[in-house]
C-alpha positions in Angstrom: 54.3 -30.7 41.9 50.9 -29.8 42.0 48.0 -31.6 39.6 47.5 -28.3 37.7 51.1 -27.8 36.7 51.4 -31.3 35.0 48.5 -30.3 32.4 49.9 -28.6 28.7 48.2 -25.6 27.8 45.8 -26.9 24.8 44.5 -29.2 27.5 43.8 -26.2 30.3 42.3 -24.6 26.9 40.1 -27.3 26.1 38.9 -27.6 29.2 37.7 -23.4 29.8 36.5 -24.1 26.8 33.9 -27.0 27.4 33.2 -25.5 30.5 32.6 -21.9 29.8 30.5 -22.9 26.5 27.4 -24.4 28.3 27.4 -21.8 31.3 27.4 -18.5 28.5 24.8 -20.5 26.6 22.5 -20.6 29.8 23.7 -17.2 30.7 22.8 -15.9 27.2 19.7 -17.6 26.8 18.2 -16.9 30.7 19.8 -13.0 29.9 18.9 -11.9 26.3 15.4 -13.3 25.9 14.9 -9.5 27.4 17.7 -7.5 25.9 16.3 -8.9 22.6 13.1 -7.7 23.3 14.7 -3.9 23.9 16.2 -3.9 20.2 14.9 -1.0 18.3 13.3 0.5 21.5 14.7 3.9 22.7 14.0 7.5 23.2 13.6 8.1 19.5 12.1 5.1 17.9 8.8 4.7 16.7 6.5 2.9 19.1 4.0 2.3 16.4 3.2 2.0 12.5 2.1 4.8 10.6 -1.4 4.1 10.2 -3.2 2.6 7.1 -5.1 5.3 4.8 -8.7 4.5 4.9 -9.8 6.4 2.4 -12.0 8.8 4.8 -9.6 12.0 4.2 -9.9 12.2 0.1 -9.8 15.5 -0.8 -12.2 16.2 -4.1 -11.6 18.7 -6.1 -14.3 20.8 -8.0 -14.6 21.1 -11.1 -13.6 25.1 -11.3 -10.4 24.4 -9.3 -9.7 21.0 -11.8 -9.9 23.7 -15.2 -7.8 26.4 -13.1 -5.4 24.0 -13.0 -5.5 22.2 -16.6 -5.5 25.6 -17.8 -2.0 26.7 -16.2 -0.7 23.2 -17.4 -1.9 24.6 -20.8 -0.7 27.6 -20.0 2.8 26.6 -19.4 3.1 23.9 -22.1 2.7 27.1 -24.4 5.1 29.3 -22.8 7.7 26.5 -23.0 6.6 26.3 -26.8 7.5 30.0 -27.1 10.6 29.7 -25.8 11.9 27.6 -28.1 10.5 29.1 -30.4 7.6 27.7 -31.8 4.1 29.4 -32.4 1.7 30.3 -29.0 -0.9 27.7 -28.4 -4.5 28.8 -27.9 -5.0 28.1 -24.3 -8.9 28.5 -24.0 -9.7 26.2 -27.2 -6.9 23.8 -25.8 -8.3 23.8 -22.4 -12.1 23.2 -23.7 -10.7 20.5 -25.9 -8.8 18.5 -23.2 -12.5 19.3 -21.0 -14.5 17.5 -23.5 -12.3 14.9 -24.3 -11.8 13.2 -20.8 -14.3 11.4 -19.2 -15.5 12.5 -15.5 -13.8 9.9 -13.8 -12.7 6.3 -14.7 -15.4 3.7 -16.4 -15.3 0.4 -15.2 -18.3 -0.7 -17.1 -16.4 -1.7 -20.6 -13.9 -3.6 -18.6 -15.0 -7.1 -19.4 -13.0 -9.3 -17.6 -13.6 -7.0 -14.1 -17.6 -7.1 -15.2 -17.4 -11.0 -15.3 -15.7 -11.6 -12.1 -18.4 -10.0 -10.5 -21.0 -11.8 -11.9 -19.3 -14.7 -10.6 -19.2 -13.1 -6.9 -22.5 -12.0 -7.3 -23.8 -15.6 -8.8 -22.2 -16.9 -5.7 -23.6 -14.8 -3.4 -27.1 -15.6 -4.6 -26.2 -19.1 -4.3 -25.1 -18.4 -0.6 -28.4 -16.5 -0.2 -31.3 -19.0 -1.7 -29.5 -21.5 1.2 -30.1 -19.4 3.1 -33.4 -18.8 2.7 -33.0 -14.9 1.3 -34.4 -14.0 -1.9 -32.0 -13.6 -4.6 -30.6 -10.5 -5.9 -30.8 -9.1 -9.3 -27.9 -10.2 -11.3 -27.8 -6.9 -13.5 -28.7 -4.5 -11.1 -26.0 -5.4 -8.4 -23.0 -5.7 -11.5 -23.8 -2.3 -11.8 -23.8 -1.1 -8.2 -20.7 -3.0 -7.5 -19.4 -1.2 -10.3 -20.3 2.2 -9.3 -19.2 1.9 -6.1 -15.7 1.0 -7.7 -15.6 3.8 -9.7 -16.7 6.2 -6.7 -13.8 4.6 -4.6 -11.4 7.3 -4.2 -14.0 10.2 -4.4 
């Protein structure tokens, strides 16, 4: 009788086993550092990220196109009033009001906590500066231009 014929089955079964685990390991490992590498690439993925908005492309509005368009908000609040009902706003005296009520853009300067934390920066970089050997800044002065360029951020 030959050799093979004397082993049971769960011992030929073992043995495939132990052998064919370390060879597909080395297979998979030598094989799939590429294929891995190929996930996600194809003929309609996306070879990069959508670029980052830098802030170059901010559309402004003026200040004719801004009251065109408060007014139709006015405009429609009022017709929606109407319809159920109730009496017709006055949209010129509405739109002057919500004019003179909002300020031109957002103030930073009453923010106290913002205005302290940069006087700190600005503290520090005058500290940075005199070790430098470069006359200090005005503490005052650059709060406020650090502040105004924050508020003219988006514009």
């Amino acid at each position: 009788m030959p050799p093979i014929a004397d082993f049971q089955v769960g011992i030929v079964l073992i043995i495939v086993v132990l052998i064919a685990l370390p060879v597909g390991a080395i297979v998979f490992a030598r094989g799939a550092g590429g294929a891995l590498d190929q996930i996600g690439k194809g003929p309609l993925a996306m070879e990069q990220d959508f670029p980052q908005s830098s802030g170059g492309s901010t559309h402004v509005v003026s200040a004719e196109v801004r009251e065109e368009e408060i007014r139709q908000m006015v405009q429609a609040r009022s017709d929606r009033g109407v319809a159920k009902g109730r009496k017709a706003l006055d949209v010129d005296a509405e739109v002057e009001k919500l004019l003179a009520s909002e300020p031109a853009g957002p103030r930073l300067g009453g923010d106290r906590a913002l205005r302290d934390e940069i006087r700190q920066l600005v503290v520090a970089r005058n500290e940075r500066r005199e070790r430098q050997g470069k006359k200090p800044l005005d503490v005052d002065r650059e709060i406020e231009r650090q502040l105004s360029e924050l508020e003219n951020l988006g514009q």
